[in-house]
mmCIF file as gemmi writes it, N, C-alpha and C atoms, coordinates in Angstrom:
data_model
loop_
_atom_site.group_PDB
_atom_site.id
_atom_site.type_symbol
_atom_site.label_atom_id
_atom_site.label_alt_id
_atom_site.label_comp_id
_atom_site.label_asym_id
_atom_site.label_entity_id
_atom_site.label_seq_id
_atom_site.pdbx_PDB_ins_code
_atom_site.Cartn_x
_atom_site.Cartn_y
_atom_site.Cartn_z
_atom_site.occupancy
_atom_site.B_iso_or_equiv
_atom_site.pdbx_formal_charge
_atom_site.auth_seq_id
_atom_site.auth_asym_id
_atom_site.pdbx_PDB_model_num
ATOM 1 N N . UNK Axp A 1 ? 6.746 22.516 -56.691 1 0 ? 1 A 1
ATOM 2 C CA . UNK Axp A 1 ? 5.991 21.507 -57.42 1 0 ? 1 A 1
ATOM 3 C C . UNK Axp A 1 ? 6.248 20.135 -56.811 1 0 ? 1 A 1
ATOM 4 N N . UNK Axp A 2 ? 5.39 19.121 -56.695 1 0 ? 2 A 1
ATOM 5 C CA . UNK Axp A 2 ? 5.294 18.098 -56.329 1 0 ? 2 A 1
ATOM 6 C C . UNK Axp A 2 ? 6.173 17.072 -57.137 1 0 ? 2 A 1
ATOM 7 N N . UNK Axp A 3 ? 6.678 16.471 -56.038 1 0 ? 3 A 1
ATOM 8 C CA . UNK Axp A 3 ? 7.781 14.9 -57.287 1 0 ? 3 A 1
ATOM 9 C C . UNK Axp A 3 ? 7.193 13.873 -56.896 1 0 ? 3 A 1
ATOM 10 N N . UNK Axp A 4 ? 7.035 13.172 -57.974 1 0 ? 4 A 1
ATOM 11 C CA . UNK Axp A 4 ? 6.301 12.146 -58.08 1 0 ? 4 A 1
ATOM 12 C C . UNK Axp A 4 ? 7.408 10.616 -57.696 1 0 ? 4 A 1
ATOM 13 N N . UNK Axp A 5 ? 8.546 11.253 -57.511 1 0 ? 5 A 1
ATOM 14 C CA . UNK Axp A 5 ? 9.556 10.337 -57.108 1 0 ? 5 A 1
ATOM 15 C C . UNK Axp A 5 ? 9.668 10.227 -55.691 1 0 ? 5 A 1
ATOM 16 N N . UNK Axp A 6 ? 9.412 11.77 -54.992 1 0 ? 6 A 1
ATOM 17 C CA . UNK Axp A 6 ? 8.86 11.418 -53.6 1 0 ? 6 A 1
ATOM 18 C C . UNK Axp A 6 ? 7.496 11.555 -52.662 1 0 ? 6 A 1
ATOM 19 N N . UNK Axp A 7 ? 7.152 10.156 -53.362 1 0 ? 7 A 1
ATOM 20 C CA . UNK Axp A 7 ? 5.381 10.468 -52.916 1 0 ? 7 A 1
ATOM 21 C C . UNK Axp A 7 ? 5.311 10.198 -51.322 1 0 ? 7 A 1
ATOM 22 N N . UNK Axp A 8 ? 4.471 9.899 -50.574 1 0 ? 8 A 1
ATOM 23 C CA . UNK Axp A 8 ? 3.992 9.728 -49.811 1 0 ? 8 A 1
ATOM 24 C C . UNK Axp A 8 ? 3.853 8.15 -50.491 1 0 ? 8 A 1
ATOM 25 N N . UNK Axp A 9 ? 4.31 7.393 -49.585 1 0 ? 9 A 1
ATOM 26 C CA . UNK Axp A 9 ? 4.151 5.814 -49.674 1 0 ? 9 A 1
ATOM 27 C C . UNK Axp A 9 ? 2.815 5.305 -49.49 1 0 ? 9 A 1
ATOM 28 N N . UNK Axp A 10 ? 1.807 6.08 -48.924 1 0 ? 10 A 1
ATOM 29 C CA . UNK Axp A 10 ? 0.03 5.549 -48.336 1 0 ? 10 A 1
ATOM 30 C C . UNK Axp A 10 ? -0.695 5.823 -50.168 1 0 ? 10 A 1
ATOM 31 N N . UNK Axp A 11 ? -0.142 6.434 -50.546 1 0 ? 11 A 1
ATOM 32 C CA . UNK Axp A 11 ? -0.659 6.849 -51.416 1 0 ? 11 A 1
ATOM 33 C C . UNK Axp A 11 ? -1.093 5.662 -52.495 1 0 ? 11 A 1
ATOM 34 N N . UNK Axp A 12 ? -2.603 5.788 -52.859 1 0 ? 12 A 1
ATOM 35 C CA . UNK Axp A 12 ? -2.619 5.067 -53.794 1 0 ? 12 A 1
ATOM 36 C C . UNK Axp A 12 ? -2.724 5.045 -55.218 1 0 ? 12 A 1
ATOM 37 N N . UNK Axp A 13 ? -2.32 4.366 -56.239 1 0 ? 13 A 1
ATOM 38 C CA . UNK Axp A 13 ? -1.76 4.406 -57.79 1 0 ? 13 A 1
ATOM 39 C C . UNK Axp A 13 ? -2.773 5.093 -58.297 1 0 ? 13 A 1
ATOM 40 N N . UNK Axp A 14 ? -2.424 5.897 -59.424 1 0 ? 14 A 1
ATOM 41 C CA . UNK Axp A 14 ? -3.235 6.574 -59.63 1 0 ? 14 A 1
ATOM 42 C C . UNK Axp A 14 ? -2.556 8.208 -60.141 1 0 ? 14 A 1
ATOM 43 N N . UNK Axp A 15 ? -3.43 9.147 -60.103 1 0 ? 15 A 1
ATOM 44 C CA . UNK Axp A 15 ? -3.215 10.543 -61.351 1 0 ? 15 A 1
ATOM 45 C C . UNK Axp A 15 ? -2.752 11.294 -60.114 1 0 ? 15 A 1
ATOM 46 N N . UNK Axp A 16 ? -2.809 11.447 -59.002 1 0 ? 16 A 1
ATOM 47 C CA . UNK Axp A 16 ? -3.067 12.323 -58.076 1 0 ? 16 A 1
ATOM 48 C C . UNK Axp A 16 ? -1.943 11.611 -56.674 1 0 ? 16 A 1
ATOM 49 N N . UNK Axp A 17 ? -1.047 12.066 -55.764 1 0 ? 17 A 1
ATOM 50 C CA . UNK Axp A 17 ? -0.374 12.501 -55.225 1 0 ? 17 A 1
ATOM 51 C C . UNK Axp A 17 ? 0.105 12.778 -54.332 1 0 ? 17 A 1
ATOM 52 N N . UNK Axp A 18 ? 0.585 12.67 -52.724 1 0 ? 18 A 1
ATOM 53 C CA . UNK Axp A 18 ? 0.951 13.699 -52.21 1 0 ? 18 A 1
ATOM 54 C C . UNK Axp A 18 ? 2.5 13.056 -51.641 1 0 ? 18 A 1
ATOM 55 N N . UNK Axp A 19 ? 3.627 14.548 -51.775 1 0 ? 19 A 1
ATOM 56 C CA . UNK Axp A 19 ? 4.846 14.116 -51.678 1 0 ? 19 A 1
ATOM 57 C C . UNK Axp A 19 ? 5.369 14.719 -50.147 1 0 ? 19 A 1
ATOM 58 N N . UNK Axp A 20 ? 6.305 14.381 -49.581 1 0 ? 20 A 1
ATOM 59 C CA . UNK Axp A 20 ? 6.902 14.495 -48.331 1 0 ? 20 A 1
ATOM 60 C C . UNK Axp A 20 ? 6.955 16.241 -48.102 1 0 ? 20 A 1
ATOM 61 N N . UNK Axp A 21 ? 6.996 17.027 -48.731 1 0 ? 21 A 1
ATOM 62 C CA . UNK Axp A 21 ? 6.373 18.355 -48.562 1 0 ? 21 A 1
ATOM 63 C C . UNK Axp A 21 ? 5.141 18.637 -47.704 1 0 ? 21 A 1
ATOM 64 N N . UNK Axp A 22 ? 4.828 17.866 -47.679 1 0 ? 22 A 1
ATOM 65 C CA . UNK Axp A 22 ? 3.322 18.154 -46.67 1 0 ? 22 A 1
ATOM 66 C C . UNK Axp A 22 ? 3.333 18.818 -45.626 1 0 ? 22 A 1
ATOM 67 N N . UNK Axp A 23 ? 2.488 19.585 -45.391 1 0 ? 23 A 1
ATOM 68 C CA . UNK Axp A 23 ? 3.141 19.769 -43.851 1 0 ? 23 A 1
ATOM 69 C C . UNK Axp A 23 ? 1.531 20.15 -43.097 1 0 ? 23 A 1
ATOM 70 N N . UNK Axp A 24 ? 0.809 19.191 -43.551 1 0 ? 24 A 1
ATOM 71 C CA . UNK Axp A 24 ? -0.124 18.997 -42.69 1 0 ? 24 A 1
ATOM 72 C C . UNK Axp A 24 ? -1.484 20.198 -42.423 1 0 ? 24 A 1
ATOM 73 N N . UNK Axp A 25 ? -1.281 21.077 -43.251 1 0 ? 25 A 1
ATOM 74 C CA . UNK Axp A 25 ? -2.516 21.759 -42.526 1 0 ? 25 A 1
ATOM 75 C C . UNK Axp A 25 ? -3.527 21.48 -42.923 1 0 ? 25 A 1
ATOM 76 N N . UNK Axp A 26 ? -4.317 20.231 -43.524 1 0 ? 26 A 1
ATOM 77 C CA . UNK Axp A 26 ? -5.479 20.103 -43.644 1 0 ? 26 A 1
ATOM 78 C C . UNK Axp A 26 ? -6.3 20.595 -44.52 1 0 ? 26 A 1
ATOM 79 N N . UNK Axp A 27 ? -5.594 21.595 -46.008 1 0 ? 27 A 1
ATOM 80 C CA . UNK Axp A 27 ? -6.737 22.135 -46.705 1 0 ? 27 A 1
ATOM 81 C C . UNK Axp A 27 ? -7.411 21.109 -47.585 1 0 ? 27 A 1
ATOM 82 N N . UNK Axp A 28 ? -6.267 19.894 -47.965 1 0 ? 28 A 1
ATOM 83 C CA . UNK Axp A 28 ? -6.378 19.128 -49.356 1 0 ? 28 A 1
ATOM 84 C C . UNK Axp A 28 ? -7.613 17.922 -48.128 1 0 ? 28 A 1
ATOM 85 N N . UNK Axp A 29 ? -7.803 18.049 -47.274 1 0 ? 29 A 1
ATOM 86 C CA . UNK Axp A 29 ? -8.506 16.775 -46.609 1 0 ? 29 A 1
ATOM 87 C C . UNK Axp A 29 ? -10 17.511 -46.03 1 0 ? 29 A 1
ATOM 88 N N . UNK Axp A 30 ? -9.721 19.04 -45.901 1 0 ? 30 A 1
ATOM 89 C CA . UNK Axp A 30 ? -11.322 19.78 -46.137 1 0 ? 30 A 1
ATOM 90 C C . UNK Axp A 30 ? -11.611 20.001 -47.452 1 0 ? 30 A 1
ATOM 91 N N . UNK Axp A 31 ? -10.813 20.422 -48.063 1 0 ? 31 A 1
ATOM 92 C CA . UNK Axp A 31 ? -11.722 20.49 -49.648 1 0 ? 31 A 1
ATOM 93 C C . UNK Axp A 31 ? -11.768 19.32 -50.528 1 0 ? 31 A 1
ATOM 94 N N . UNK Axp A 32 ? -10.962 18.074 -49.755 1 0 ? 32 A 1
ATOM 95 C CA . UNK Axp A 32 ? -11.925 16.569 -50.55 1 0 ? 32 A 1
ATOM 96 C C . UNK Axp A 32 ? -11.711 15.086 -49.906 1 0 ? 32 A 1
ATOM 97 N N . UNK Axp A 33 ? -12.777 15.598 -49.308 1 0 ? 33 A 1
ATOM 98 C CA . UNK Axp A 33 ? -12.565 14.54 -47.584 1 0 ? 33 A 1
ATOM 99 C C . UNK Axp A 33 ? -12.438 12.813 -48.763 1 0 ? 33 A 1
ATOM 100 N N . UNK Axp A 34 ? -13.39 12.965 -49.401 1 0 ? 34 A 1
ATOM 101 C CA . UNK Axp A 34 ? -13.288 11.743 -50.205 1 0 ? 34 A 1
ATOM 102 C C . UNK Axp A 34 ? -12.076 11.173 -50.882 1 0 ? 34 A 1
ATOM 103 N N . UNK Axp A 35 ? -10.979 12.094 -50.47 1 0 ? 35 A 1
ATOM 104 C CA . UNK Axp A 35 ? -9.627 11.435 -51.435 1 0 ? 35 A 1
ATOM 105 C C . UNK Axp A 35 ? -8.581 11.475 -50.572 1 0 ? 35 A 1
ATOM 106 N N . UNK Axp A 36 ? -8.666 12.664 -49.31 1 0 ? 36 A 1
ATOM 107 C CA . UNK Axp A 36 ? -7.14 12.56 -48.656 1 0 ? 36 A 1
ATOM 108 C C . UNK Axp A 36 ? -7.665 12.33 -47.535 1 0 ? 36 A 1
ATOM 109 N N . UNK Axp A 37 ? -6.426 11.442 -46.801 1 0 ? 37 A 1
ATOM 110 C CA . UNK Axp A 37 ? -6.699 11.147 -45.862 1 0 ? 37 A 1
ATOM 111 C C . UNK Axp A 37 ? -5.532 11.568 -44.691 1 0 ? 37 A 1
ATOM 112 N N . UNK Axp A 38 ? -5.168 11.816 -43.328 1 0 ? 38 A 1
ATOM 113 C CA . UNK Axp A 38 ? -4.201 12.267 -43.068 1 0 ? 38 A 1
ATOM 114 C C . UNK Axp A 38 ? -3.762 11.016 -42.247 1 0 ? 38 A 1
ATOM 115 N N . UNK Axp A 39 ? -2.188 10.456 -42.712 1 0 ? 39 A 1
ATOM 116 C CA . UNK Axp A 39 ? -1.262 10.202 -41.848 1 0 ? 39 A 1
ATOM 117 C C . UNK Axp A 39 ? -0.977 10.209 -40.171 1 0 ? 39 A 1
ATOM 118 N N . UNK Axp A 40 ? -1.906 9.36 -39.693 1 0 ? 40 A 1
ATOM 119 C CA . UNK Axp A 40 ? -2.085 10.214 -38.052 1 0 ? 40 A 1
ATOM 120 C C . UNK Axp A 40 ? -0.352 10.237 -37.192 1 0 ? 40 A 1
ATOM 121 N N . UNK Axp A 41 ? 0.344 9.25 -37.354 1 0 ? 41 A 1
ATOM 122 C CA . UNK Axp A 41 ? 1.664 8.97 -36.777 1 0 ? 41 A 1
ATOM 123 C C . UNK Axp A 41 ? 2.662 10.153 -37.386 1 0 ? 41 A 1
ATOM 124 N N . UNK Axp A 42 ? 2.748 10.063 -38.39 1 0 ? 42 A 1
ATOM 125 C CA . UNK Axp A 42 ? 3.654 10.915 -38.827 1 0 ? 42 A 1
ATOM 126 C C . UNK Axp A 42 ? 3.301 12.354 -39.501 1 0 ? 42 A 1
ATOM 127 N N . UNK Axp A 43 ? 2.046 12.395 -39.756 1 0 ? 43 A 1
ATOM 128 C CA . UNK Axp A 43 ? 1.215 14.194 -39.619 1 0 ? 43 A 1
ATOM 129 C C . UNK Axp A 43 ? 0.927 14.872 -41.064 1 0 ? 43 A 1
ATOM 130 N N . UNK Axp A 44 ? 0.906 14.004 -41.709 1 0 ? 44 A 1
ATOM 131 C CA . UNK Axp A 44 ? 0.953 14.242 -43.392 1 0 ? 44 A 1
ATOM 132 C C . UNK Axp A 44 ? -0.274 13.747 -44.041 1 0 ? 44 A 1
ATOM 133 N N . UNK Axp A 45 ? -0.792 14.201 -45.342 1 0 ? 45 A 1
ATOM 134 C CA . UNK Axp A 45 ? -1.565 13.848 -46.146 1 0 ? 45 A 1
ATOM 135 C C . UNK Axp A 45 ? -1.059 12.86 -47.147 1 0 ? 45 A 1
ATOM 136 N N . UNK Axp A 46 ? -2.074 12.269 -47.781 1 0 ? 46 A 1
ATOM 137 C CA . UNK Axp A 46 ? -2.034 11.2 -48.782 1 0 ? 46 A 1
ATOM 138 C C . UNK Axp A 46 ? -2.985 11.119 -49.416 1 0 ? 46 A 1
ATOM 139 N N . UNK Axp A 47 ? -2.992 10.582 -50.668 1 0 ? 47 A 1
ATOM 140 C CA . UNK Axp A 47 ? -4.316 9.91 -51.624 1 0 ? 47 A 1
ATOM 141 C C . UNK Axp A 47 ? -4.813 8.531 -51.199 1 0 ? 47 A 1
ATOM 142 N N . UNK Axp A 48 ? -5.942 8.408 -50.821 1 0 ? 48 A 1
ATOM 143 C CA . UNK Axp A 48 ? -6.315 7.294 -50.409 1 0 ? 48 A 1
ATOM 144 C C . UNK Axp A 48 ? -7.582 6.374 -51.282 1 0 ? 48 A 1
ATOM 145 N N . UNK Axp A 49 ? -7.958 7.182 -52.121 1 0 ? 49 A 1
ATOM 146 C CA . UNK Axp A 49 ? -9.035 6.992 -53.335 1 0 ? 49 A 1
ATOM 147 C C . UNK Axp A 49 ? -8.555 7.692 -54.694 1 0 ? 49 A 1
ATOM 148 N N . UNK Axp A 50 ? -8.461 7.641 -55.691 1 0 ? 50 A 1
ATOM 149 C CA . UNK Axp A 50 ? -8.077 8.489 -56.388 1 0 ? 50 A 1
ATOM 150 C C . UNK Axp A 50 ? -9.96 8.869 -57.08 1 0 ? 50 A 1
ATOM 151 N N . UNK Axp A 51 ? -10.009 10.026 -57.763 1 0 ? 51 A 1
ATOM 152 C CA . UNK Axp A 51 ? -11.181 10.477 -57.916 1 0 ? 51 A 1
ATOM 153 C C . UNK Axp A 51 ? -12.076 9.847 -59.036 1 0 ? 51 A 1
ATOM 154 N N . UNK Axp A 52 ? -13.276 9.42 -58.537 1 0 ? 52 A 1
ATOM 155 C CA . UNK Axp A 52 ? -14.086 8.459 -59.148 1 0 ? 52 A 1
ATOM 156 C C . UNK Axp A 52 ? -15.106 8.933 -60.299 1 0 ? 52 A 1
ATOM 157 N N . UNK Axp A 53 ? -15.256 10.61 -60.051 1 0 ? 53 A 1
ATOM 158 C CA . UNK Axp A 53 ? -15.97 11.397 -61.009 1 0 ? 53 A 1
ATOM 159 C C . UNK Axp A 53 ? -15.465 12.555 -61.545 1 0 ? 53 A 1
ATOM 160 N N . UNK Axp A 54 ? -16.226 13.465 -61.883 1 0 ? 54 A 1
ATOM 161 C CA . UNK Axp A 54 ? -15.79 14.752 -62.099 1 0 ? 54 A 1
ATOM 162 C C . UNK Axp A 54 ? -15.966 15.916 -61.085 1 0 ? 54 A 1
ATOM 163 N N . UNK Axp A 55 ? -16.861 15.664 -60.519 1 0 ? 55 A 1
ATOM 164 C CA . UNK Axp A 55 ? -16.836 16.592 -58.948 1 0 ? 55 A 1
ATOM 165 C C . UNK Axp A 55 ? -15.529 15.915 -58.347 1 0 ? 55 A 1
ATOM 166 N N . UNK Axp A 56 ? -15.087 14.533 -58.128 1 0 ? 56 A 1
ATOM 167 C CA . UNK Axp A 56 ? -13.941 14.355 -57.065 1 0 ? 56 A 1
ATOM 168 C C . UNK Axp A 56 ? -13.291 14.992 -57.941 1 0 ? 56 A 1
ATOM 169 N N . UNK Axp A 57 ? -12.722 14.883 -59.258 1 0 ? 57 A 1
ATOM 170 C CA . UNK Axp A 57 ? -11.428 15.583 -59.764 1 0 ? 57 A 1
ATOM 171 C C . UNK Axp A 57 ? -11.691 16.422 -59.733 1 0 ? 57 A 1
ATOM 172 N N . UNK Axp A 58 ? -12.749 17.607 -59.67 1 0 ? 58 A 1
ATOM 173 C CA . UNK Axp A 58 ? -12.145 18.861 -59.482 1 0 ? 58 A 1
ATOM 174 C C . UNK Axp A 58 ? -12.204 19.247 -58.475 1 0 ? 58 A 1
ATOM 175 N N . UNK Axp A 59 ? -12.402 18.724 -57.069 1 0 ? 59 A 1
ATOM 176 C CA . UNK Axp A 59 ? -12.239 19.111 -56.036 1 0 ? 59 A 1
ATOM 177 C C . UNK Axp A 59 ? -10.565 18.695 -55.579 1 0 ? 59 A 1
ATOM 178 N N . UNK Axp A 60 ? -9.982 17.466 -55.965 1 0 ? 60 A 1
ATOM 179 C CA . UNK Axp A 60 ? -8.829 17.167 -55.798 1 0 ? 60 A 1
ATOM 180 C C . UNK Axp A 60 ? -8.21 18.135 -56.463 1 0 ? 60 A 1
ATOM 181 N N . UNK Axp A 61 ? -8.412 18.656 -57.907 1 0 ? 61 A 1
ATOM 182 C CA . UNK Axp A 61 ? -7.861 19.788 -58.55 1 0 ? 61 A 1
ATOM 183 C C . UNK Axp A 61 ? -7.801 21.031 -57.647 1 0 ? 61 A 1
ATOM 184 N N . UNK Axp A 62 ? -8.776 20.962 -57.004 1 0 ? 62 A 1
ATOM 185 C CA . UNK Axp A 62 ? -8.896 22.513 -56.143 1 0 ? 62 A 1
ATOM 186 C C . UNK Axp A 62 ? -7.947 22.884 -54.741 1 0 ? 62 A 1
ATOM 187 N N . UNK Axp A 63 ? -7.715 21.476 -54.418 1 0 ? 63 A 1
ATOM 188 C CA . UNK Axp A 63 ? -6.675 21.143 -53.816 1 0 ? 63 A 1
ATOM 189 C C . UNK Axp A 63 ? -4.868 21.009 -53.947 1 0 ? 63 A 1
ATOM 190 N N . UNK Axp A 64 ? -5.005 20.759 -54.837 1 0 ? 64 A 1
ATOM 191 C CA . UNK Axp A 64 ? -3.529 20.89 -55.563 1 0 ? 64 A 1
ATOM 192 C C . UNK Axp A 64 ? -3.478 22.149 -55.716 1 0 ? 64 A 1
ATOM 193 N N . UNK Axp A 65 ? -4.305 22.977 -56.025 1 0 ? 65 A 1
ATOM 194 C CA . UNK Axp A 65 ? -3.955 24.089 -56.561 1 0 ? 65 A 1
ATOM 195 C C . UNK Axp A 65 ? -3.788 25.229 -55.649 1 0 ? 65 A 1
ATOM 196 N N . UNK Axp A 66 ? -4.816 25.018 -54.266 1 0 ? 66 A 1
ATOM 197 C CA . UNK Axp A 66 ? -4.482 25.749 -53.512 1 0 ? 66 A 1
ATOM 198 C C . UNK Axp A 66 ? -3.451 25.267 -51.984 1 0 ? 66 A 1
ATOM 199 N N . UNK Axp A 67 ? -2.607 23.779 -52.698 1 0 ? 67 A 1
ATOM 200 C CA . UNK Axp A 67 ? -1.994 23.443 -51.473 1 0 ? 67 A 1
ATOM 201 C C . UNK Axp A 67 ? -0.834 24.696 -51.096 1 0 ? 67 A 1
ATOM 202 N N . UNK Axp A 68 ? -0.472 24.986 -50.079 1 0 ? 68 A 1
ATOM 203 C CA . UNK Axp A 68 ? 0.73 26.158 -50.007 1 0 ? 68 A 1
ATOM 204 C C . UNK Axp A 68 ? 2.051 25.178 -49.888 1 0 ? 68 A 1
ATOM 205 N N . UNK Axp A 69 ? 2.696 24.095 -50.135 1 0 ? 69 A 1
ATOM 206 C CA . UNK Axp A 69 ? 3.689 24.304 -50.499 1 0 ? 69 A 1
ATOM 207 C C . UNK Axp A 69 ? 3.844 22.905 -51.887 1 0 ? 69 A 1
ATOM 208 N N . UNK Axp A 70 ? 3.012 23.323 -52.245 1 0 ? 70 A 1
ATOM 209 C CA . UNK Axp A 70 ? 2.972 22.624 -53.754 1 0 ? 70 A 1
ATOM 210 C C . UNK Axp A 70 ? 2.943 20.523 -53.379 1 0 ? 70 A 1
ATOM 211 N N . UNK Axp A 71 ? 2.422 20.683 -52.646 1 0 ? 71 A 1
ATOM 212 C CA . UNK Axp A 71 ? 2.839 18.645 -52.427 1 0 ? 71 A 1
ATOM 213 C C . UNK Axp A 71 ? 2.134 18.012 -52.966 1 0 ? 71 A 1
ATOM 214 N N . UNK Axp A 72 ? 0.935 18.177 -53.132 1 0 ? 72 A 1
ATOM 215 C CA . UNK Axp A 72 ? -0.294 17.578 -54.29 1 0 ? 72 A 1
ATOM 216 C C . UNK Axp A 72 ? 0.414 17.68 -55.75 1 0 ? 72 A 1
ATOM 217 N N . UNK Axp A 73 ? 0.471 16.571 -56.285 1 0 ? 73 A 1
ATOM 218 C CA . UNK Axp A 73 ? 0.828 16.592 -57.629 1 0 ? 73 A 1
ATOM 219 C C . UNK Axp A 73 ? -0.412 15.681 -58.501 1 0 ? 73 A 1
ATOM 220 N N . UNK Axp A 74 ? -0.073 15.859 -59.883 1 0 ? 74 A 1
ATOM 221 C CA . UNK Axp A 74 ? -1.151 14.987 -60.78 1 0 ? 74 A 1
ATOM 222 C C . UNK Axp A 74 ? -0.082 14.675 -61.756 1 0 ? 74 A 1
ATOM 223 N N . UNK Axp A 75 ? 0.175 13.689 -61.653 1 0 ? 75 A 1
ATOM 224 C CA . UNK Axp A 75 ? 1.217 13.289 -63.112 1 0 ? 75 A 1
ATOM 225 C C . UNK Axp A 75 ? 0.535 12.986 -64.121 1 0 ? 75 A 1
ATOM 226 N N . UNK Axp A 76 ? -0.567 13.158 -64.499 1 0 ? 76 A 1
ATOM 227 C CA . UNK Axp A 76 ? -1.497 12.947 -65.42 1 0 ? 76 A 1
ATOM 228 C C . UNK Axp A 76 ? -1.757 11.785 -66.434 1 0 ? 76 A 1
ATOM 229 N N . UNK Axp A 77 ? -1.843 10.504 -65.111 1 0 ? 77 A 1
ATOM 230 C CA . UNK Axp A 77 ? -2.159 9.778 -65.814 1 0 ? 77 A 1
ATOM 231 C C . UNK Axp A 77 ? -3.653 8.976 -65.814 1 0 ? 77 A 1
């Protein structure tokens, strides 16, 4: 599960997430090009929009859910 204590610093404020777990393979930035963006220097994902409707949240949802090592978090706020 994702800690919200160690986010990804690019990340911006907001419900949604991504913590130093990352490890880059790109699912959370194909299934919602509109929210993650990848880290080019150091090889990681981040939130760079947080989701503006209900298609972005559930595509960011779809992402968290199928990240493989849990780094997408939603602290639900």
């Amino acid at each position: 599960m994702a800690d919200k204590e160690d986010r990804n610093s690019e990340n911006v404020d907001g419900e949604f997430y991504v913590d130093s777990q990352c490890i880059d393979c790109d699912l959370c930035r194909e299934t919602a090009p509109d929210n993650f963006k990848r880290e080019e220097d150091e090889g990681y994902s981040y939130i760079f929009k947080q989701p503006e409707n209900d298609e972005e949240r559930e595509l960011c949802v779809e992402a968290m859910e199928g990240c493989p090592v849990e780094a997408i978090g939603d602290d639900g706020a």
